[in-house]
N, C-alpha and C positions, 0 to 999 in steps of 0.2 A: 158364404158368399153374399147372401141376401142383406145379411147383417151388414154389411161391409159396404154393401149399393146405403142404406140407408143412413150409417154414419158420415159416410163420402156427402152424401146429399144434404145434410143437417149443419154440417159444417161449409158446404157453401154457401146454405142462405143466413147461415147466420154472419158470413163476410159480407154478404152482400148487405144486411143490415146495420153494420158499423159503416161500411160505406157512405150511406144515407148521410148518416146523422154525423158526419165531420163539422167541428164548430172551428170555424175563424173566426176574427176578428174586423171590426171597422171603426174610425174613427167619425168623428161628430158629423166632419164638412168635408172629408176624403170622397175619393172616389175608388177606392182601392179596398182591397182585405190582404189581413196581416196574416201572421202566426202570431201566436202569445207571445213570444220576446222580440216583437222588432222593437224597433226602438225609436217609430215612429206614432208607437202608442204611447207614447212618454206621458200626456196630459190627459188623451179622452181613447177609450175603449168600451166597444158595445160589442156584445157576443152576437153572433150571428150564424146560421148552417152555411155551411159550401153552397150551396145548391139553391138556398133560396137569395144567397148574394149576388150569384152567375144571374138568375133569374131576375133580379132587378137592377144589373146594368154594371157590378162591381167588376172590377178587373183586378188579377194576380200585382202585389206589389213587387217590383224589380230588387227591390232590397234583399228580403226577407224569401223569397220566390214559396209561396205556401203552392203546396201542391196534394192531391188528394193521397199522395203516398204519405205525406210527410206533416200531415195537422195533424191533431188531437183530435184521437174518436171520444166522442160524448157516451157515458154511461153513466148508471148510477151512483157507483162509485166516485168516478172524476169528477161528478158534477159537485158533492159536498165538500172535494178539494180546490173546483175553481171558483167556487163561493167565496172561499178561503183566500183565496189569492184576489181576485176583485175587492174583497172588505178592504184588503192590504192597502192595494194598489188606489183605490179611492182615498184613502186614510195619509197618502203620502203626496197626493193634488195639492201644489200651490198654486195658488192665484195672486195676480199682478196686483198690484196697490199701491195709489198714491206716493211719491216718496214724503218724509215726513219733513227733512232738513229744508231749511231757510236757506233765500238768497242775502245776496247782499242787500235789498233795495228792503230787508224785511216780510215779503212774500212767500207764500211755499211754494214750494217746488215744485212742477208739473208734470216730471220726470215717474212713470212708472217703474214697479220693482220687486223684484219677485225674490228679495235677499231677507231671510229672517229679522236684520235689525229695524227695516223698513225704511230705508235711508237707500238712494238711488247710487252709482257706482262713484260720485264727485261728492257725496254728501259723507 
């Protein structure tokens, strides 16, 4: 019975310590935190704990509704695999530029554009 009080007790505090350490997400200029897939992290994502984004002012996104039941608990484990997925996901950021095509008057364009050829949607 003793044994039983002390594995009962062992595994509570060790729920309470994945509790803690729930990482969400937040974007550059949001005011909000995510989960990992919304898909409002499309361009900018910074990891952040639950608890220290509550603490500086974040609020739940309506989208994506991250909740303490329903983030990703941060462990040793997960963290060499969200390393993994950030390298990714930085690796596939594009940025706006310049379009490259000419007008008629012989000028370039001033149209931004974020299409591989670098040429804006008229060019």
């Amino acid at each position: 019975m003793k044994s039983l009080k002390i594995v009962v007790l062992y595994i509570i505090f060790s729920l309470g310590y994945c509790i803690s350490a729930q990482t969400v997400y937040t974007t550059k200029t949001g005011e909000k935190y995510h989960k990992s897939n919304c898909h409002y992290l499309k361009y900018s994502k910074k990891e952040i704990k639950l608890d220290k984004a509550k603490a500086l002012g974040f609020s739940a996104c309506k989208v994506c509704k991250p909740t303490e039941s329903n983030t990703k608990k941060k462990s040793n484990n997960t963290s060499l695999t969200s390393k993994k997925e950030s390298k990714t996901a930085t690796s596939k950021k594009v940025v706006a530029s310049q379009c490259t095509g000419k007008t008629k008057a012989g000028k370039q364009c001033k149209r931004k554009t974020k299409n591989a050829s670098g040429r804006c949607y008229q060019h």
